[in-house]
N, CA, C and O atoms as a Maestro MAE file, in Angstrom:
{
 s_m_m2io_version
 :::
 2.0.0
}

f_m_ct {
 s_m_title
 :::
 protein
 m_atom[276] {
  # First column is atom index #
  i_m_mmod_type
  r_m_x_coord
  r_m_y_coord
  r_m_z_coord
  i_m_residue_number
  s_m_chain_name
  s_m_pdb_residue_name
  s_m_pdb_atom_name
  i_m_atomic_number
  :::
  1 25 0.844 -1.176 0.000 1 A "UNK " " N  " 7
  2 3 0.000 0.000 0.000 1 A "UNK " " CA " 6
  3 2 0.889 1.238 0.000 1 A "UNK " " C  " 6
  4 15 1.922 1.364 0.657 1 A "UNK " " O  " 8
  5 25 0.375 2.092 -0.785 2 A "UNK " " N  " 7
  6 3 1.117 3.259 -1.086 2 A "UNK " " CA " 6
  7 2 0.843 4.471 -0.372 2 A "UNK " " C  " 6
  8 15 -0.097 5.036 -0.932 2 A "UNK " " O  " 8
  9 25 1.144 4.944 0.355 3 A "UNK " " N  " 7
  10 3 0.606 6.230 1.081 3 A "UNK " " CA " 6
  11 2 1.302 7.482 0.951 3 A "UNK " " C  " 6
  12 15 2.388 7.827 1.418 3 A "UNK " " O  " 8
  13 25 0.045 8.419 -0.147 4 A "UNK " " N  " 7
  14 3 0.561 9.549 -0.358 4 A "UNK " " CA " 6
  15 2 1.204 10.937 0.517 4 A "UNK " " C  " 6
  16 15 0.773 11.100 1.658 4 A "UNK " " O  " 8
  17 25 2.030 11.734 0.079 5 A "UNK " " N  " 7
  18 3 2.583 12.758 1.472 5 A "UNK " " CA " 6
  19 2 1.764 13.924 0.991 5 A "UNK " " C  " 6
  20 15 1.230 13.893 -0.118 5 A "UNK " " O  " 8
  21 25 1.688 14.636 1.552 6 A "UNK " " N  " 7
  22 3 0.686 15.875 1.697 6 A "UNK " " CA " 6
  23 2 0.650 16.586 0.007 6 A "UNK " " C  " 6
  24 15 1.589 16.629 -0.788 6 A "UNK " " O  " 8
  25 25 -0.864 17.132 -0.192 7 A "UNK " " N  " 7
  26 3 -0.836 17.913 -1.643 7 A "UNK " " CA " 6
  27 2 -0.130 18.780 -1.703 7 A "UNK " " C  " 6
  28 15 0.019 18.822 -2.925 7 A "UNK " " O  " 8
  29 25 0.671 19.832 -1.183 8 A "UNK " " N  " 7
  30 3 1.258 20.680 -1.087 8 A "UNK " " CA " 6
  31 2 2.387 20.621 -0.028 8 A "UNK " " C  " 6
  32 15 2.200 19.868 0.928 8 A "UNK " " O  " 8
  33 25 3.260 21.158 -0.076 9 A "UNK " " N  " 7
  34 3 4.880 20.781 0.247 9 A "UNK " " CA " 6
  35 2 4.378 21.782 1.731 9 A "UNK " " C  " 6
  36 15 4.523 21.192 2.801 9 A "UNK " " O  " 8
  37 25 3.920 22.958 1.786 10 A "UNK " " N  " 7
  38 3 3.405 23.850 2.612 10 A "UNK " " CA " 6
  39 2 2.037 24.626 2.523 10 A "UNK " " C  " 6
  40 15 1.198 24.585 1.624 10 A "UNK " " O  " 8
  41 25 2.037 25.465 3.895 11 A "UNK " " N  " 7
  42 3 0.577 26.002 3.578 11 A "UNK " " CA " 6
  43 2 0.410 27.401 2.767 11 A "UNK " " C  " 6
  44 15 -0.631 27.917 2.361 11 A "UNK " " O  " 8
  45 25 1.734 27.852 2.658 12 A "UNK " " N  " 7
  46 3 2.246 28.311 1.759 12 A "UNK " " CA " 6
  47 2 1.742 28.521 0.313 12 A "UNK " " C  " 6
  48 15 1.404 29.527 -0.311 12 A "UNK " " O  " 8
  49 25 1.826 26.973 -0.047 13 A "UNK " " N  " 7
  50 3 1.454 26.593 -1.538 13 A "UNK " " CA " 6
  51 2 0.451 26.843 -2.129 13 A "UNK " " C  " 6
  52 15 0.271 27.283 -3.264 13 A "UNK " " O  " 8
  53 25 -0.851 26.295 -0.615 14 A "UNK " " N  " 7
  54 3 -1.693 26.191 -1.071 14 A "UNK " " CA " 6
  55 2 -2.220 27.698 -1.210 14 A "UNK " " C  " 6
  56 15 -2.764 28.158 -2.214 14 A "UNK " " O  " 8
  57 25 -1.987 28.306 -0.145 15 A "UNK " " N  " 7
  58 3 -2.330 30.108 -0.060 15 A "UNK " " CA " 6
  59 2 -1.969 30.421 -1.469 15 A "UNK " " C  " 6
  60 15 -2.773 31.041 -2.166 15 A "UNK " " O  " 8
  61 25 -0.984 30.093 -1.872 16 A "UNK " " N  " 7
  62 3 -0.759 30.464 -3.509 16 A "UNK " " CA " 6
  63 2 -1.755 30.074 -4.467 16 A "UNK " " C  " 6
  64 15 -2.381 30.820 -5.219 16 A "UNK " " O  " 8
  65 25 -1.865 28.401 -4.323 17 A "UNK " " N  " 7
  66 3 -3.086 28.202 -5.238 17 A "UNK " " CA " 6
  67 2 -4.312 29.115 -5.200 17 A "UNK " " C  " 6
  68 15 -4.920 29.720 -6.083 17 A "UNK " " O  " 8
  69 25 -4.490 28.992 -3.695 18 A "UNK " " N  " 7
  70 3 -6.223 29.578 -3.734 18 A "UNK " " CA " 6
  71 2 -6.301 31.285 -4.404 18 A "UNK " " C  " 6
  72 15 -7.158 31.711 -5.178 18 A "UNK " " O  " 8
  73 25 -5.319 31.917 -3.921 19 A "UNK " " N  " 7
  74 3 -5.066 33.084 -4.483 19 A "UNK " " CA " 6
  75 2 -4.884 33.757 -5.890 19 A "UNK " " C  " 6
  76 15 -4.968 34.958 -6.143 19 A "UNK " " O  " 8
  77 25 -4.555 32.487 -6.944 20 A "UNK " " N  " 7
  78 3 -4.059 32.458 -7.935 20 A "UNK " " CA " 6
  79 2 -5.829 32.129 -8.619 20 A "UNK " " C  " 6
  80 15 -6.218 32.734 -9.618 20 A "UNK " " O  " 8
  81 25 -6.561 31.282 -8.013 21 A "UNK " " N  " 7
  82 3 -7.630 31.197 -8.530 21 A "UNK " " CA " 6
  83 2 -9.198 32.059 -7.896 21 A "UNK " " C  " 6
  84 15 -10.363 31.686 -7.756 21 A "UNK " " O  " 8
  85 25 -8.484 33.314 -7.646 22 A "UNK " " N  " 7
  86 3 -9.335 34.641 -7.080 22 A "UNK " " CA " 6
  87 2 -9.897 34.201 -5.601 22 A "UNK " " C  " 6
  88 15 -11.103 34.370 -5.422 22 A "UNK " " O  " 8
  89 25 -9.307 33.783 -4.785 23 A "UNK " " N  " 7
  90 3 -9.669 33.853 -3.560 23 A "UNK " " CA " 6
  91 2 -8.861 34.662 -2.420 23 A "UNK " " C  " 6
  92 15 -7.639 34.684 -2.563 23 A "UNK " " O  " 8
  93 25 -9.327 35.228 -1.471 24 A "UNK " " N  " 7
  94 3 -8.684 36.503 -0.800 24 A "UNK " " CA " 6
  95 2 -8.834 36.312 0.728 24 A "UNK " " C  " 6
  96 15 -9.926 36.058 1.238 24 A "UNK " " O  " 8
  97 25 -7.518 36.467 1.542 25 A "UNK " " N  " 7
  98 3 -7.958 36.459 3.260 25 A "UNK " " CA " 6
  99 2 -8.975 37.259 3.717 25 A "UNK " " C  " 6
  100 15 -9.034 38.329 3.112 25 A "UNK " " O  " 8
  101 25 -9.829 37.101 4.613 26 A "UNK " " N  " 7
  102 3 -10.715 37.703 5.033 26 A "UNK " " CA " 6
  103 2 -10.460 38.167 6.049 26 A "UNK " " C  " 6
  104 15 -10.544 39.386 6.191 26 A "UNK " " O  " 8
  105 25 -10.093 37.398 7.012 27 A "UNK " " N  " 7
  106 3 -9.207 37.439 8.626 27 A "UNK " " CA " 6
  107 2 -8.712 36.367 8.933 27 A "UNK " " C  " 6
  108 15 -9.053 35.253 8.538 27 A "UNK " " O  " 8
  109 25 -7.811 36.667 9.714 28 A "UNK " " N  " 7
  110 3 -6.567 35.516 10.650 28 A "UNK " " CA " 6
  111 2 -7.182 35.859 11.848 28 A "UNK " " C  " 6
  112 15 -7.490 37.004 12.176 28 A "UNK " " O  " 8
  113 25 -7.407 34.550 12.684 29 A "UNK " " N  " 7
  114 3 -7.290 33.984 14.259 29 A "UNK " " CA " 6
  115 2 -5.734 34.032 14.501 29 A "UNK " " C  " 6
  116 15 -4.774 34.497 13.886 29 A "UNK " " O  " 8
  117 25 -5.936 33.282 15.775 30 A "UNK " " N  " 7
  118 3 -4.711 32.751 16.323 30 A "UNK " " CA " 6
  119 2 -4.236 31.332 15.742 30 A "UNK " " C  " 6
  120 15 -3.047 31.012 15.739 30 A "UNK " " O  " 8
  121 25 -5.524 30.292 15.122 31 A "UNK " " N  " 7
  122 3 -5.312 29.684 15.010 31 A "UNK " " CA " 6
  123 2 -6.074 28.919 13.426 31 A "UNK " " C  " 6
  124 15 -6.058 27.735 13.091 31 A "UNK " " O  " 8
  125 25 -6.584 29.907 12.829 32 A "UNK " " N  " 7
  126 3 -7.377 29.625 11.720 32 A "UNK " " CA " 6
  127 2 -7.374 31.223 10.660 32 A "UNK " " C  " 6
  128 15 -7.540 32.326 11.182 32 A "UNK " " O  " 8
  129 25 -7.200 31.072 9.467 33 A "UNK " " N  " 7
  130 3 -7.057 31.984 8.441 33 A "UNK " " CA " 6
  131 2 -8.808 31.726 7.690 33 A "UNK " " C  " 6
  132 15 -9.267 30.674 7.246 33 A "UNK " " O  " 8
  133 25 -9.345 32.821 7.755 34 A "UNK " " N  " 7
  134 3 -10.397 33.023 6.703 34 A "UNK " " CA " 6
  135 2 -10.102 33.288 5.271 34 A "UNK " " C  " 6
  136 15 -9.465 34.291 4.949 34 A "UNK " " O  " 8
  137 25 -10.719 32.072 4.035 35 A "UNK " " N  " 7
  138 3 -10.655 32.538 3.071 35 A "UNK " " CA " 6
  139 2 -11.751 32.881 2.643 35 A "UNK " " C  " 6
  140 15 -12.735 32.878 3.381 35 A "UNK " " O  " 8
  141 25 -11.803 33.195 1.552 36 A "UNK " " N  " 7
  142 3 -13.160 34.222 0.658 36 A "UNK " " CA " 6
  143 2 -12.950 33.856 -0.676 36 A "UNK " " C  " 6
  144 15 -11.948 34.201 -1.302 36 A "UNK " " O  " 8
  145 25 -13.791 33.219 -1.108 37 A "UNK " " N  " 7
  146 3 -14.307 33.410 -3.036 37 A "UNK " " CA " 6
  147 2 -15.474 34.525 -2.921 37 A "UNK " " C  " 6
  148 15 -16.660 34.384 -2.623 37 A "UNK " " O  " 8
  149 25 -14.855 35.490 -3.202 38 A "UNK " " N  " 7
  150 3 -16.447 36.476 -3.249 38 A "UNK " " CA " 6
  151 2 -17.244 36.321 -4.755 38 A "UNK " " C  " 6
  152 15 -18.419 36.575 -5.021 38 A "UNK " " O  " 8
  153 25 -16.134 35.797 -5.654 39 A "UNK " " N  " 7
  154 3 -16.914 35.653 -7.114 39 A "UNK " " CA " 6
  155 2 -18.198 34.671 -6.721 39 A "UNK " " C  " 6
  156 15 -19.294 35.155 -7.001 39 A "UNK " " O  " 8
  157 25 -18.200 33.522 -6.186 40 A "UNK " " N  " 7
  158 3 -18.714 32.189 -5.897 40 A "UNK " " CA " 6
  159 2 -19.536 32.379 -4.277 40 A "UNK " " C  " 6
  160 15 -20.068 31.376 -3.801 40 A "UNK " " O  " 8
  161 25 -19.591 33.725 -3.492 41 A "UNK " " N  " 7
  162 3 -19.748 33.767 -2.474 41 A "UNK " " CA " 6
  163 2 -19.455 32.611 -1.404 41 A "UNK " " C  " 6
  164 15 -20.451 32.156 -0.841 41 A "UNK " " O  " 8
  165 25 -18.453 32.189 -1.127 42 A "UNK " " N  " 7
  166 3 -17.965 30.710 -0.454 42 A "UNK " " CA " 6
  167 2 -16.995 31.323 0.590 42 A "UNK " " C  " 6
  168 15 -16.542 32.450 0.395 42 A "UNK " " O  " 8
  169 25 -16.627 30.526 1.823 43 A "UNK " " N  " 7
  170 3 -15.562 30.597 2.715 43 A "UNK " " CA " 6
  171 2 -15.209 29.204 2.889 43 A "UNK " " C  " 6
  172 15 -15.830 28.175 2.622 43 A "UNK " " O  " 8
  173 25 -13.639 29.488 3.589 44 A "UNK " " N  " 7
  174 3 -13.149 28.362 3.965 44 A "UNK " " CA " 6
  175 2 -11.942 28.772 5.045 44 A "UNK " " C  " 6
  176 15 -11.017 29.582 4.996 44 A "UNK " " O  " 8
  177 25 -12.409 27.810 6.051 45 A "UNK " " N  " 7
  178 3 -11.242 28.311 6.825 45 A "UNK " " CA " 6
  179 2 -10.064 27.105 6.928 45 A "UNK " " C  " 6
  180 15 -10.412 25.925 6.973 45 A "UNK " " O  " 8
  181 25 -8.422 27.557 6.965 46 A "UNK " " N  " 7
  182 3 -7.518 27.345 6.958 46 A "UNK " " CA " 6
  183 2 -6.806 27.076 8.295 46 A "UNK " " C  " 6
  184 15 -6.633 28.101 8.954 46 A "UNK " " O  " 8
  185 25 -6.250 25.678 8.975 47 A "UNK " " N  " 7
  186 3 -5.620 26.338 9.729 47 A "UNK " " CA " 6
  187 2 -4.246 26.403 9.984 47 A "UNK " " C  " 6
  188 15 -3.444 25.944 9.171 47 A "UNK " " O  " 8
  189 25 -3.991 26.783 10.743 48 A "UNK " " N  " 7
  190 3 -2.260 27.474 10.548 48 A "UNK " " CA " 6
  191 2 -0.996 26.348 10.717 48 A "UNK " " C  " 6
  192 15 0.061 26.431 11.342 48 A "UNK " " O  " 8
  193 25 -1.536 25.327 9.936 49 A "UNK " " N  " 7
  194 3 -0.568 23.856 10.456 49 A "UNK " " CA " 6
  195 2 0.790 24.389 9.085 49 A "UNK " " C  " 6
  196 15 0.493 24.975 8.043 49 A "UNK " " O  " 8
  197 25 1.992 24.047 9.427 50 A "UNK " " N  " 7
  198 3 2.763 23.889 8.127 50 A "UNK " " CA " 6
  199 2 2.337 23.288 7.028 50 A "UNK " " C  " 6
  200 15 2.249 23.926 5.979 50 A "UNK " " O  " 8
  201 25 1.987 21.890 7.105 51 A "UNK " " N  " 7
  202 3 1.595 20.877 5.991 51 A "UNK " " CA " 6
  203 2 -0.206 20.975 6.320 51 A "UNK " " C  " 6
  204 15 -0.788 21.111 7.396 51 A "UNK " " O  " 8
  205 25 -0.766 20.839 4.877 52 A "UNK " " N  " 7
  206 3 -2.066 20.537 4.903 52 A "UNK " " CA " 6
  207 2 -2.669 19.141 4.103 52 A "UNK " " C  " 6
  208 15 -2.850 19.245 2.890 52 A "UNK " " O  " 8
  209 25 -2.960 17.928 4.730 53 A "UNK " " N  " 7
  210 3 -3.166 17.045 4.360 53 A "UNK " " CA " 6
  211 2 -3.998 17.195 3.451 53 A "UNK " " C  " 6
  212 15 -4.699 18.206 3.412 53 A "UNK " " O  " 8
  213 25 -4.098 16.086 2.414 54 A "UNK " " N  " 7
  214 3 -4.480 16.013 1.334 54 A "UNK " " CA " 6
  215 2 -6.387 16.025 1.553 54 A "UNK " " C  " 6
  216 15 -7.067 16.870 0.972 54 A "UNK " " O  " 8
  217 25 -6.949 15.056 2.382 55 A "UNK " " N  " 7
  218 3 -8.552 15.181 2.195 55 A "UNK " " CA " 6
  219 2 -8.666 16.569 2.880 55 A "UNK " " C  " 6
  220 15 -9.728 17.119 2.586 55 A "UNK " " O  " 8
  221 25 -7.876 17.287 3.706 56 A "UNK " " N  " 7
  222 3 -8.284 18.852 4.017 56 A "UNK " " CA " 6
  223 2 -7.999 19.966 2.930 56 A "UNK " " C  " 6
  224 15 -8.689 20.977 2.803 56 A "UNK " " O  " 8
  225 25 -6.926 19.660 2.186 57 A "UNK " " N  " 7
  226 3 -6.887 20.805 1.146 57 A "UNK " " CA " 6
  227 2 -8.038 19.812 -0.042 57 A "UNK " " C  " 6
  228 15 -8.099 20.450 -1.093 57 A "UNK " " O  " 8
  229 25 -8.697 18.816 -0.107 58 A "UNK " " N  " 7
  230 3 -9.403 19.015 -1.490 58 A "UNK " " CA " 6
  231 2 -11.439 19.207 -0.473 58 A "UNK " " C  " 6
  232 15 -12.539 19.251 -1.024 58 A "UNK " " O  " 8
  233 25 -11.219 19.247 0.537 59 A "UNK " " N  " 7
  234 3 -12.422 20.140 1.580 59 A "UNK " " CA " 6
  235 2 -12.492 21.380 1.260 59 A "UNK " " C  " 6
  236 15 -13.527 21.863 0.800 59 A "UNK " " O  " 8
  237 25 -11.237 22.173 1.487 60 A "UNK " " N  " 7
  238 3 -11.297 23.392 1.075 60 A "UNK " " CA " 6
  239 2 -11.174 23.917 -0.400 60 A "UNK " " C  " 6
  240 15 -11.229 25.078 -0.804 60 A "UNK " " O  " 8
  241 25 -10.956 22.516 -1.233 61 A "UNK " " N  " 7
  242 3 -11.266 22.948 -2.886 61 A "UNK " " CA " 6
  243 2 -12.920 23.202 -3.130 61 A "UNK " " C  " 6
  244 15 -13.594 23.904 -3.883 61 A "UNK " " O  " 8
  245 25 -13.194 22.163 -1.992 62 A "UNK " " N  " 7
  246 3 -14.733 22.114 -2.346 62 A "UNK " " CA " 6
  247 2 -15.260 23.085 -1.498 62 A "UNK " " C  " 6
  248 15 -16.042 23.714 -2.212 62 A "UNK " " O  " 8
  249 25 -15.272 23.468 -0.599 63 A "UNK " " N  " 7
  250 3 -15.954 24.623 0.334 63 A "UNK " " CA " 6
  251 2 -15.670 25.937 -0.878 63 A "UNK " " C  " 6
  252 15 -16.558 26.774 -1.039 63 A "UNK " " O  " 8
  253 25 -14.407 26.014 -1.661 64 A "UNK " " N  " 7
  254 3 -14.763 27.562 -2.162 64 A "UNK " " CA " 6
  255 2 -14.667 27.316 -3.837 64 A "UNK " " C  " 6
  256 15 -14.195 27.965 -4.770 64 A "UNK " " O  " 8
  257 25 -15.294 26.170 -3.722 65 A "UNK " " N  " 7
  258 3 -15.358 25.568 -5.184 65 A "UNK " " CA " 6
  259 2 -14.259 25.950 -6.459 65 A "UNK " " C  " 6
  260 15 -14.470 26.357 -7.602 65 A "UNK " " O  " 8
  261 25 -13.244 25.691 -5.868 66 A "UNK " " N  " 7
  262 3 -11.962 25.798 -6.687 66 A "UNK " " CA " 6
  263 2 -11.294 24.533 -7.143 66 A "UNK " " C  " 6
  264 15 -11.243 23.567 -6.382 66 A "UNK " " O  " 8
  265 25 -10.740 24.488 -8.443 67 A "UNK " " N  " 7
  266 3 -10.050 23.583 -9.223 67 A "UNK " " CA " 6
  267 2 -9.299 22.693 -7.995 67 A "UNK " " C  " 6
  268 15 -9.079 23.098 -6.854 67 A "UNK " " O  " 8
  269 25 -9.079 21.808 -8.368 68 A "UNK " " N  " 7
  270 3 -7.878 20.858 -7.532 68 A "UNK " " CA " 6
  271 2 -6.436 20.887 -8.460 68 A "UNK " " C  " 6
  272 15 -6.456 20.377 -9.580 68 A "UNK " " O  " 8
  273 25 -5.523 21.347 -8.070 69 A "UNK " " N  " 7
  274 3 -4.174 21.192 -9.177 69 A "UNK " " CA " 6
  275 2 -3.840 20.054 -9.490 69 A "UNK " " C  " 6
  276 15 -2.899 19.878 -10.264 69 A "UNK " " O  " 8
  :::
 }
 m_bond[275] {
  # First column is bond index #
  i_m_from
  i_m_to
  i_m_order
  :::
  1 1 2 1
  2 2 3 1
  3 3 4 2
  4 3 5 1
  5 5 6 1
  6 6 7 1
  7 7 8 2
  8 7 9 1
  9 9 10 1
  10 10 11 1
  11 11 12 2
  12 11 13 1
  13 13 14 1
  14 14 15 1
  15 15 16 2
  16 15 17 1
  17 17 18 1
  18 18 19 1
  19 19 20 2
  20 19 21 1
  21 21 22 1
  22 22 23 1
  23 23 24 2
  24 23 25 1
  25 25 26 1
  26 26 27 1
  27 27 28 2
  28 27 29 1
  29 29 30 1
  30 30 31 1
  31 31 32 2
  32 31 33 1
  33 33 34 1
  34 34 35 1
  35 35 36 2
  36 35 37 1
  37 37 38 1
  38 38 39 1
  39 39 40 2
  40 39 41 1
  41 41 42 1
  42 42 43 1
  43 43 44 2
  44 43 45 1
  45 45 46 1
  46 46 47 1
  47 47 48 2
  48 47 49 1
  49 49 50 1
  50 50 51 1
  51 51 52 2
  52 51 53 1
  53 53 54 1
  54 54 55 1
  55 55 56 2
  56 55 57 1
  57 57 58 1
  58 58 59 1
  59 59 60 2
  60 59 61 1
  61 61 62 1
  62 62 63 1
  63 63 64 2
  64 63 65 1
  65 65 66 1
  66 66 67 1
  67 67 68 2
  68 67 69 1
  69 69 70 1
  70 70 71 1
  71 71 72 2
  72 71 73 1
  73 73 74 1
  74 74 75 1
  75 75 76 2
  76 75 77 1
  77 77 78 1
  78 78 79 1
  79 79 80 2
  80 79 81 1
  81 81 82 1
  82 82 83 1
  83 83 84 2
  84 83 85 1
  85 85 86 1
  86 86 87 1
  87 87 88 2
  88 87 89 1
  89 89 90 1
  90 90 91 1
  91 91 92 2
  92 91 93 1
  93 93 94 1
  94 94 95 1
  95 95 96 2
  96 95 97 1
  97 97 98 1
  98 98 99 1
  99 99 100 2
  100 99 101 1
  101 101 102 1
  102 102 103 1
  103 103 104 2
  104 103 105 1
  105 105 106 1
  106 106 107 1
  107 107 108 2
  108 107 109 1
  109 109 110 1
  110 110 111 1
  111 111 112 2
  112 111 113 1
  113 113 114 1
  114 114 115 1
  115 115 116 2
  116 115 117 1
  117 117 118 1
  118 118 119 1
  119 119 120 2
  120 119 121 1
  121 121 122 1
  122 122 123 1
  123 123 124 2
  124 123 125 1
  125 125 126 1
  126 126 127 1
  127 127 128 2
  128 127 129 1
  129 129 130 1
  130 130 131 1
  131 131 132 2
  132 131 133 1
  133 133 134 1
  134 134 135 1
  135 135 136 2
  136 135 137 1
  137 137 138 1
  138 138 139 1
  139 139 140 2
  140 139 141 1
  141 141 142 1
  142 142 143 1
  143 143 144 2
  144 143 145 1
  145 145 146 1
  146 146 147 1
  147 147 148 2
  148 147 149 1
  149 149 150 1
  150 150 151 1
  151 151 152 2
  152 151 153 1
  153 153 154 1
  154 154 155 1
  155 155 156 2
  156 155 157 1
  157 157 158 1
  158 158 159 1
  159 159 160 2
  160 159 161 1
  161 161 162 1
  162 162 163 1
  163 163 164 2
  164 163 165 1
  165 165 166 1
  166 166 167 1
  167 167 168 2
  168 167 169 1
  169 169 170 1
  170 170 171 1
  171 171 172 2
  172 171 173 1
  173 173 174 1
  174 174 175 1
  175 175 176 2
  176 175 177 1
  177 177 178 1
  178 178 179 1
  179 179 180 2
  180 179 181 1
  181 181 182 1
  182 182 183 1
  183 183 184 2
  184 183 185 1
  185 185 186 1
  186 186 187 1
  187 187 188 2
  188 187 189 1
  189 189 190 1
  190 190 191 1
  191 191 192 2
  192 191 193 1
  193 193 194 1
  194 194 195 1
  195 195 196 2
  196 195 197 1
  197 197 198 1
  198 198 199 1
  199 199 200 2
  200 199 201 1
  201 201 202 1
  202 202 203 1
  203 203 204 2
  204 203 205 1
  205 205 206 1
  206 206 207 1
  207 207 208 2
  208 207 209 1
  209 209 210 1
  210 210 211 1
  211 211 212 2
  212 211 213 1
  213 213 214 1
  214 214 215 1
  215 215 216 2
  216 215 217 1
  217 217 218 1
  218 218 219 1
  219 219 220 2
  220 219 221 1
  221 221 222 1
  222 222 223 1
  223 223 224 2
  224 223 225 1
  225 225 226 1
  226 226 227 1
  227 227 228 2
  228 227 229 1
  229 229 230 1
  230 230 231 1
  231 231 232 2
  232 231 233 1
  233 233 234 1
  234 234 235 1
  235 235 236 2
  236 235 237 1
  237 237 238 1
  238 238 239 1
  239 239 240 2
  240 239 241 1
  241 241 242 1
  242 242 243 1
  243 243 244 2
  244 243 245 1
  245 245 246 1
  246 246 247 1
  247 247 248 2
  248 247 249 1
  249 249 250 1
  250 250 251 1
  251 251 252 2
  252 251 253 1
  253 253 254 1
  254 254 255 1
  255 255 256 2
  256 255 257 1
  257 257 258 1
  258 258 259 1
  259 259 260 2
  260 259 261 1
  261 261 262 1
  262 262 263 1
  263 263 264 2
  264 263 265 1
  265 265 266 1
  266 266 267 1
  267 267 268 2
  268 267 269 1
  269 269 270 1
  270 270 271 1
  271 271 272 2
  272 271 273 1
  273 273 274 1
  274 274 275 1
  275 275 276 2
  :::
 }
}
């Protein structure tokens, strides 16, 4: 059995993806980042881990209905 390592190397990355496909911070917690598709009216919140496992970043593809890379 093969077990994949995280979709993105950092959370970093993914902040890039979502950004790249018109999504924008709304607000930062201490422990969670608000995102925003305002085109799509959608949120998703982020939280502030280094790595974001793979079924949580394609949750948050689907919460702000954005492409999966």
């Amino acid at each position: 059995m093969h077990i994949r390592g995280p979709a993105f190397d950092s959370r970093r990355d993914l902040i890039r993806h979502l950004k790249k496909h018109g999504c924008a911070l709304l607000r930062e917690g201490s422990n969670h980042s608000v995102f925003v598709n305002r085109a799509r009216r959608k949120s998703a919140t982020l939280p502030r881990h280094r790595e974001i496992n793979d079924f949580l970043a394609r949750k948050i593809f689907r919460d702000l209905e954005v492409s999966e890379p």
